[in-house]
N, CA, C and O atoms as a GROMACS GRO file, in nm:
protein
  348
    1UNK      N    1   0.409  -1.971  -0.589
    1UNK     CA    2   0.380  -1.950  -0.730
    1UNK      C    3   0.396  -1.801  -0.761
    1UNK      O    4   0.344  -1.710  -0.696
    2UNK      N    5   0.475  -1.788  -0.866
    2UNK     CA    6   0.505  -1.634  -0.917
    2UNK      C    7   0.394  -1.632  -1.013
    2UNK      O    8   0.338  -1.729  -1.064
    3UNK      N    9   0.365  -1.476  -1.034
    3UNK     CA   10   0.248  -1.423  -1.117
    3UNK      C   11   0.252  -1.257  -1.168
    3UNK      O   12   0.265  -1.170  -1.082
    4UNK      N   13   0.244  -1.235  -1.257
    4UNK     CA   14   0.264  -1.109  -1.306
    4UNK      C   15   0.197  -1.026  -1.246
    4UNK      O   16   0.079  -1.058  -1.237
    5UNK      N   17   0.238  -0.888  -1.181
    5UNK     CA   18   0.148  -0.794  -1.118
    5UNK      C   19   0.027  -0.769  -1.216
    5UNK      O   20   0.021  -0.780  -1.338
    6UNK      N   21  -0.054  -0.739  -1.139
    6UNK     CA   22  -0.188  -0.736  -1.232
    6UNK      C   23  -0.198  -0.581  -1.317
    6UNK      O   24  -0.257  -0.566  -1.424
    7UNK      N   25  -0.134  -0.482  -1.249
    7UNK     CA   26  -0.149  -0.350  -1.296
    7UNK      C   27  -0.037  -0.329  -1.408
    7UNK      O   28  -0.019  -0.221  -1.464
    8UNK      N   29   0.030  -0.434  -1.433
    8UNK     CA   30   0.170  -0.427  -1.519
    8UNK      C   31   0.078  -0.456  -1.689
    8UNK      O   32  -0.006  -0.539  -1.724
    9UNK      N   33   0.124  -0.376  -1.738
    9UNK     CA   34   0.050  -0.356  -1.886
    9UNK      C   35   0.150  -0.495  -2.017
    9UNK      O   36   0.268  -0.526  -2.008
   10UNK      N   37   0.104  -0.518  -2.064
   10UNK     CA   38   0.153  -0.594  -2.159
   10UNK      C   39   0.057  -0.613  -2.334
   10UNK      O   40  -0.059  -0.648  -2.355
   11UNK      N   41   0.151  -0.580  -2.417
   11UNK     CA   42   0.113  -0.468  -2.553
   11UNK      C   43   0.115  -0.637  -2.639
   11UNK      O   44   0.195  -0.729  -2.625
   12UNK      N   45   0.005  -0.629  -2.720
   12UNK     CA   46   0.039  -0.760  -2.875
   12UNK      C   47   0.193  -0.767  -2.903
   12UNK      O   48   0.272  -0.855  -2.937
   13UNK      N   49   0.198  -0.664  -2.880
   13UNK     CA   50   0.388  -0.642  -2.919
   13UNK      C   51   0.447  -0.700  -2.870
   13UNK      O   52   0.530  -0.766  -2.933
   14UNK      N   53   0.436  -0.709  -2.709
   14UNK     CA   54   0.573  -0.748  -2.627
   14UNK      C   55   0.600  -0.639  -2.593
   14UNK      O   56   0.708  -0.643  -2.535
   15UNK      N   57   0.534  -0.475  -2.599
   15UNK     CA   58   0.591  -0.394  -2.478
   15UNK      C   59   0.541  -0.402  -2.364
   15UNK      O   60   0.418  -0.400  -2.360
   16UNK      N   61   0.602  -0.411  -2.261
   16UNK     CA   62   0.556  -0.408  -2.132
   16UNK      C   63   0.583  -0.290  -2.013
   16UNK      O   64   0.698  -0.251  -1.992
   17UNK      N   65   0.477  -0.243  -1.943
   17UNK     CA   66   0.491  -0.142  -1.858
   17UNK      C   67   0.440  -0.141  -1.768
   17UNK      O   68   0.321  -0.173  -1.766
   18UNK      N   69   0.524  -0.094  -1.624
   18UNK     CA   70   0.535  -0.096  -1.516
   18UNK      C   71   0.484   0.028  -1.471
   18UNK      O   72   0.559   0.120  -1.438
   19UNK      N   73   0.337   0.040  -1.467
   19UNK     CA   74   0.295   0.156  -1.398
   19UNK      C   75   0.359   0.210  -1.237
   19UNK      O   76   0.389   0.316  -1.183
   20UNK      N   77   0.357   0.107  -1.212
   20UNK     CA   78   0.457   0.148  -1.039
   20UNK      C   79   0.573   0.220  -1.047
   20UNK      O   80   0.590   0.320  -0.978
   21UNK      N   81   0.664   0.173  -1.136
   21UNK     CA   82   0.812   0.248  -1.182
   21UNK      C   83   0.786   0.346  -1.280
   21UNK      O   84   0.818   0.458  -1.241
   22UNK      N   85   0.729   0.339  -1.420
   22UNK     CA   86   0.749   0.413  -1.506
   22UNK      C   87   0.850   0.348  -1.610
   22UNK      O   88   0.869   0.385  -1.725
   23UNK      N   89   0.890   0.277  -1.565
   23UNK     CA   90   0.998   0.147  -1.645
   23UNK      C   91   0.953   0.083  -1.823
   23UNK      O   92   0.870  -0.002  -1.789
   24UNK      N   93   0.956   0.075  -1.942
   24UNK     CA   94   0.892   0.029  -2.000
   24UNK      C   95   0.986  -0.146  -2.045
   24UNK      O   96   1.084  -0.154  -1.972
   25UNK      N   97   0.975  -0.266  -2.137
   25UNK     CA   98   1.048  -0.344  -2.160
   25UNK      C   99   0.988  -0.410  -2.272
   25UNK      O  100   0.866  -0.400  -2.290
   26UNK      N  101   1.066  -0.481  -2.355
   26UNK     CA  102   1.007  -0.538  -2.496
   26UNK      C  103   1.053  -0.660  -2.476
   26UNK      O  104   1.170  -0.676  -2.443
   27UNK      N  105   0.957  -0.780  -2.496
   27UNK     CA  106   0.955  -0.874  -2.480
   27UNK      C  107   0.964  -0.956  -2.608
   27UNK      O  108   0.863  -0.941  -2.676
   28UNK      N  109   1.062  -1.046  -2.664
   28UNK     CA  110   1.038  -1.125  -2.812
   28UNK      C  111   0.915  -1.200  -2.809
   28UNK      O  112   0.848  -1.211  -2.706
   29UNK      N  113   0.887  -1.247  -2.907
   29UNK     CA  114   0.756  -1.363  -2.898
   29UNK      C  115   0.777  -1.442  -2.854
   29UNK      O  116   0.671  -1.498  -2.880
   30UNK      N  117   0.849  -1.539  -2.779
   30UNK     CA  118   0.864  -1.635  -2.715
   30UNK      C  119   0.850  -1.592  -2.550
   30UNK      O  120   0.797  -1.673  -2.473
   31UNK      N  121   0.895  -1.475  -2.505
   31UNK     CA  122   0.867  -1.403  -2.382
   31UNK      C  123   0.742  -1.370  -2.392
   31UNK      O  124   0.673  -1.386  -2.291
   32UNK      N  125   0.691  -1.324  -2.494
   32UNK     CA  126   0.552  -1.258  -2.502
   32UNK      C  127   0.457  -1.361  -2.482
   32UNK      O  128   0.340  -1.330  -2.460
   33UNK      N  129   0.500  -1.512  -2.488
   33UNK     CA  130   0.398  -1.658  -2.491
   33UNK      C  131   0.402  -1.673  -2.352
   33UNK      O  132   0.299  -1.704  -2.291
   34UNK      N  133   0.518  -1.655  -2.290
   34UNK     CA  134   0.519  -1.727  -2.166
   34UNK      C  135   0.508  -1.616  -2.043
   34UNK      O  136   0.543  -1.643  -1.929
   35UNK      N  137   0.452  -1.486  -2.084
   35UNK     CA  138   0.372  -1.417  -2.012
   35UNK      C  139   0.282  -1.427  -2.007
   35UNK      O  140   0.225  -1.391  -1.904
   36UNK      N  141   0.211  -1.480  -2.113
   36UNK     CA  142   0.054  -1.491  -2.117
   36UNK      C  143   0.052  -1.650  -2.066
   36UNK      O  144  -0.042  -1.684  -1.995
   37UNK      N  145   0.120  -1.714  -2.088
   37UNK     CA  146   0.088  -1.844  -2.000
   37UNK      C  147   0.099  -1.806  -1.844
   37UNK      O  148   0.005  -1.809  -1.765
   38UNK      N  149   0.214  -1.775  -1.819
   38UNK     CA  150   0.178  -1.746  -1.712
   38UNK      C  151   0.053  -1.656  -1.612
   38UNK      O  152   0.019  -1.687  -1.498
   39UNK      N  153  -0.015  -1.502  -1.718
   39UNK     CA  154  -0.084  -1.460  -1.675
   39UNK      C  155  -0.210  -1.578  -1.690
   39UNK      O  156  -0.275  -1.570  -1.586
   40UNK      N  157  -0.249  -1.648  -1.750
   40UNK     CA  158  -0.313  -1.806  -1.742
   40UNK      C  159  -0.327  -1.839  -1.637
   40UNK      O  160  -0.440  -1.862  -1.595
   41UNK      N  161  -0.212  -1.851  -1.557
   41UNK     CA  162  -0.202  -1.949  -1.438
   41UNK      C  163  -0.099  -2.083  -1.440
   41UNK      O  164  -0.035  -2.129  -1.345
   42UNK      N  165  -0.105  -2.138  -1.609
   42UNK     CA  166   0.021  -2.242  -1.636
   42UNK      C  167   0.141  -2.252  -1.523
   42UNK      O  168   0.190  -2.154  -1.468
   43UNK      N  169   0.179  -2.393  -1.499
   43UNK     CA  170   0.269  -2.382  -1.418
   43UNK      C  171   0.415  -2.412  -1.518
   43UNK      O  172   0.414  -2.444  -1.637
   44UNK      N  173   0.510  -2.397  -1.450
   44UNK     CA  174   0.615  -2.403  -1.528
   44UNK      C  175   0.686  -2.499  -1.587
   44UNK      O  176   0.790  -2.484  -1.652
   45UNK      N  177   0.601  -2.644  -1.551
   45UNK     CA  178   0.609  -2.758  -1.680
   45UNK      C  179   0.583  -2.729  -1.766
   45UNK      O  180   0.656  -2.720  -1.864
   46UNK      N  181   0.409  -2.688  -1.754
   46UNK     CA  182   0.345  -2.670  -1.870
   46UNK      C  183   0.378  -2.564  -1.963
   46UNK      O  184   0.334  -2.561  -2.078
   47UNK      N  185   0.443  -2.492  -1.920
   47UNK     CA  186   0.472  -2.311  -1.989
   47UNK      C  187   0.611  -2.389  -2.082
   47UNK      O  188   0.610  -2.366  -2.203
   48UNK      N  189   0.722  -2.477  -2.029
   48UNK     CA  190   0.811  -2.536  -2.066
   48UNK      C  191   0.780  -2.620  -2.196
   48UNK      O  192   0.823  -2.617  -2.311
   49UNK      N  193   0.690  -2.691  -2.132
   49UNK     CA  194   0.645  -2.802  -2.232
   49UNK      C  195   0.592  -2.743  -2.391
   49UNK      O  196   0.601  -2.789  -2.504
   50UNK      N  197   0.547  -2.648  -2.346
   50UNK     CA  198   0.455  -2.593  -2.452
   50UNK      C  199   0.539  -2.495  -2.568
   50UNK      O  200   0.540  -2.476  -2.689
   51UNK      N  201   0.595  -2.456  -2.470
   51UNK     CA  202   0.700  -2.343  -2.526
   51UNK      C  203   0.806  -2.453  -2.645
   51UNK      O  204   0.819  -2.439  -2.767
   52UNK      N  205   0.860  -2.543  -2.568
   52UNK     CA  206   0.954  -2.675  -2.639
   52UNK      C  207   0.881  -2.690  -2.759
   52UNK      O  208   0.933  -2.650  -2.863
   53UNK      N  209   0.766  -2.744  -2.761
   53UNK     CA  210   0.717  -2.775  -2.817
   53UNK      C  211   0.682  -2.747  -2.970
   53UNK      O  212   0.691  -2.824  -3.066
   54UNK      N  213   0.634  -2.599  -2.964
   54UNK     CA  214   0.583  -2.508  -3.036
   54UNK      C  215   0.690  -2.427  -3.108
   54UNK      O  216   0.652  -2.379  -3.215
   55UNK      N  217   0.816  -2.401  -3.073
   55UNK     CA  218   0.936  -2.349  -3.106
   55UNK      C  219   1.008  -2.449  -3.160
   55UNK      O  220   1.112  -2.414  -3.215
   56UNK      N  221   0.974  -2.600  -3.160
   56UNK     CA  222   1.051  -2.703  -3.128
   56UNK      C  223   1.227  -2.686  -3.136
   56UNK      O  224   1.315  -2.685  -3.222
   57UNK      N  225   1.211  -2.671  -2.952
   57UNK     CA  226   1.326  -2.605  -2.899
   57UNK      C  227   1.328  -2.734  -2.776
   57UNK      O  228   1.228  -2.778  -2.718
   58UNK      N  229   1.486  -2.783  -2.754
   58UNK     CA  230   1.454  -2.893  -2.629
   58UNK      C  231   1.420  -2.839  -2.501
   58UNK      O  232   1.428  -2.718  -2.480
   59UNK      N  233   1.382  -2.924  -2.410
   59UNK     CA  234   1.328  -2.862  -2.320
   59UNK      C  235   1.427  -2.798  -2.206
   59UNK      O  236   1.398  -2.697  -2.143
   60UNK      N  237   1.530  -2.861  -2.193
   60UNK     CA  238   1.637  -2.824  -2.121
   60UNK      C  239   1.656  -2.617  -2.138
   60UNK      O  240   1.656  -2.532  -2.049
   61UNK      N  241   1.669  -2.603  -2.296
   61UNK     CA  242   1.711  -2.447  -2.295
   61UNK      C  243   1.582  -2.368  -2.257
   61UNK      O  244   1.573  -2.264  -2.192
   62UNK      N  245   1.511  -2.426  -2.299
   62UNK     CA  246   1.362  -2.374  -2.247
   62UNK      C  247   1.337  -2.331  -2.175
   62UNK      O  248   1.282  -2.221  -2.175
   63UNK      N  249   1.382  -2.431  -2.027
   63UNK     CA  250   1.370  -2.412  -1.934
   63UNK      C  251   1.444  -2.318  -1.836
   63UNK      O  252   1.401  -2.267  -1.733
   64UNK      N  253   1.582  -2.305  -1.901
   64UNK     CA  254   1.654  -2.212  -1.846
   64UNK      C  255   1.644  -2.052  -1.907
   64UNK      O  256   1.666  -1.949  -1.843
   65UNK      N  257   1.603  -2.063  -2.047
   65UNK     CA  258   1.570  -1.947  -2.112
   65UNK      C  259   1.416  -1.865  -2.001
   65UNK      O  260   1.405  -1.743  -1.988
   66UNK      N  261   1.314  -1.972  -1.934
   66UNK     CA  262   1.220  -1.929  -1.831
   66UNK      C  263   1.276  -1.900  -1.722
   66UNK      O  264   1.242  -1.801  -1.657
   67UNK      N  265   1.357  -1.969  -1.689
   67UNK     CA  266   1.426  -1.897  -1.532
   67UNK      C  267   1.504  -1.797  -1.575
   67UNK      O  268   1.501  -1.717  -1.482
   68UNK      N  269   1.582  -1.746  -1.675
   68UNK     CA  270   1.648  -1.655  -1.719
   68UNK      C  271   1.503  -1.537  -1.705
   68UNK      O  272   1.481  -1.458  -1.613
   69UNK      N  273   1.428  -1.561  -1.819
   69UNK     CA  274   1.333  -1.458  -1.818
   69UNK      C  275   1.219  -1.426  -1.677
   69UNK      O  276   1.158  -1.320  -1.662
   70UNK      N  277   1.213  -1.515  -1.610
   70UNK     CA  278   1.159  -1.489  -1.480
   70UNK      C  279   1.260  -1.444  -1.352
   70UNK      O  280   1.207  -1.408  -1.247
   71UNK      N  281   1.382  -1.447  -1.362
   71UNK     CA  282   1.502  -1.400  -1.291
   71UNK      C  283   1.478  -1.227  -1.312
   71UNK      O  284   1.457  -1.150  -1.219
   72UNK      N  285   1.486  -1.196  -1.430
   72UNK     CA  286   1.463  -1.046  -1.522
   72UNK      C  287   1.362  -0.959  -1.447
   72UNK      O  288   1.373  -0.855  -1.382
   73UNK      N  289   1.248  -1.051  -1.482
   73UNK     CA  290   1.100  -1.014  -1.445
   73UNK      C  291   1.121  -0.968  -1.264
   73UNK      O  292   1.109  -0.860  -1.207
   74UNK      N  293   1.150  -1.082  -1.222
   74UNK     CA  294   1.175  -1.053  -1.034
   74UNK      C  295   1.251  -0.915  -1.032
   74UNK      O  296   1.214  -0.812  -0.974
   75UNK      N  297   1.349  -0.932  -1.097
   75UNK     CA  298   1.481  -0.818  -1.076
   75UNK      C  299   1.411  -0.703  -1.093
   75UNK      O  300   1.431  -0.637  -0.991
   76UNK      N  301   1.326  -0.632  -1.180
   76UNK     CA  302   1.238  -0.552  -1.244
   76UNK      C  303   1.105  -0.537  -1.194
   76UNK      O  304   1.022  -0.479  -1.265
   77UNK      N  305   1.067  -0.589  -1.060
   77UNK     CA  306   0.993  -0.633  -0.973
   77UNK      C  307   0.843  -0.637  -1.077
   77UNK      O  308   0.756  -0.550  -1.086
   78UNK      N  309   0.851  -0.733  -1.127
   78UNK     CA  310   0.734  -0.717  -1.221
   78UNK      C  311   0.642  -0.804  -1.214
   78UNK      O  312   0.550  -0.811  -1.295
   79UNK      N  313   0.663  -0.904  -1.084
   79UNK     CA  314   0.613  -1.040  -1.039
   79UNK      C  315   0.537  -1.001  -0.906
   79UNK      O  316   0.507  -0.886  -0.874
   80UNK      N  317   0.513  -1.108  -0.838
   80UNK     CA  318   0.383  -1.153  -0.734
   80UNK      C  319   0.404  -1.268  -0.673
   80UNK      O  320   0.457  -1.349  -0.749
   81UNK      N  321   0.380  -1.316  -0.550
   81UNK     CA  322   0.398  -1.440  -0.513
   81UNK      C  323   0.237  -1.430  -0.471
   81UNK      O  324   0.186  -1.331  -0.418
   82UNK      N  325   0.181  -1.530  -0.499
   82UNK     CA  326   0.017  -1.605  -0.496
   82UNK      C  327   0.063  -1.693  -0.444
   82UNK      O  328   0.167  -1.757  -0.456
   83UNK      N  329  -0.080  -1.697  -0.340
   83UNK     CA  330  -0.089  -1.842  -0.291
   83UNK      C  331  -0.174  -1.924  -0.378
   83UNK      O  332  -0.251  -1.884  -0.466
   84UNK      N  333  -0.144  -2.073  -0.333
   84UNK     CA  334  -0.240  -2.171  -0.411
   84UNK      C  335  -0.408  -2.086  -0.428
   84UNK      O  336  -0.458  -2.057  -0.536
   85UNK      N  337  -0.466  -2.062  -0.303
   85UNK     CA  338  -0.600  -2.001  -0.289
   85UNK      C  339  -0.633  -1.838  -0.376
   85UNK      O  340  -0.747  -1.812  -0.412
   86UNK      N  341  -0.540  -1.761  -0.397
   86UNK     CA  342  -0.550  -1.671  -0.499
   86UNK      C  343  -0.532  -1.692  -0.649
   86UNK      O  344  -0.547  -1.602  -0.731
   87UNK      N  345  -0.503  -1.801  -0.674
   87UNK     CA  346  -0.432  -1.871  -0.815
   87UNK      C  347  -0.570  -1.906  -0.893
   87UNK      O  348  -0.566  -1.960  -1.004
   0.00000   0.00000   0.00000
């Protein structure tokens, strides 16, 4: 399970910053939802489902628009791997 570093800042806005790098990044509102789901804990049905839902967007682009934006996030090392027991 991926999880947002905990020291990584994230603004009402959608700016986000990487105290480790110095890096900053702006997130649209639809990125800005599914950071906070994820900082939640949501797994990535539910982050999908919800996201589809609420945008009413199908779930298919959804889903790839989350692996797109969690691909980003890794690349930008802005993630965490948790175990079930830290989750």
């Amino acid at each position: 399970m991926m999880k947002l570093k905990k020291n990584v800042a994230v603004s009402d806005s959608g700016f986000i910053f990487n105290p480790d790098t110095g890096e900053s990044f702006t997130a649209n509102p639809m990125g800005l939802e599914m950071l906070a789901r994820m900082r939640s804990g949501s797994d990535t049905e539910s982050i999908s489902h919800e996201i589809a839902r609420k945008y009413n967007i199908d779930k298919d682009t959804v889903e790839k628009d989350y692996h797109d934006f969690v691909s980003m996030l890794k690349h930008h090392n802005l993630l965490e791997h948790v175990t079930e027991e830290e989750a």
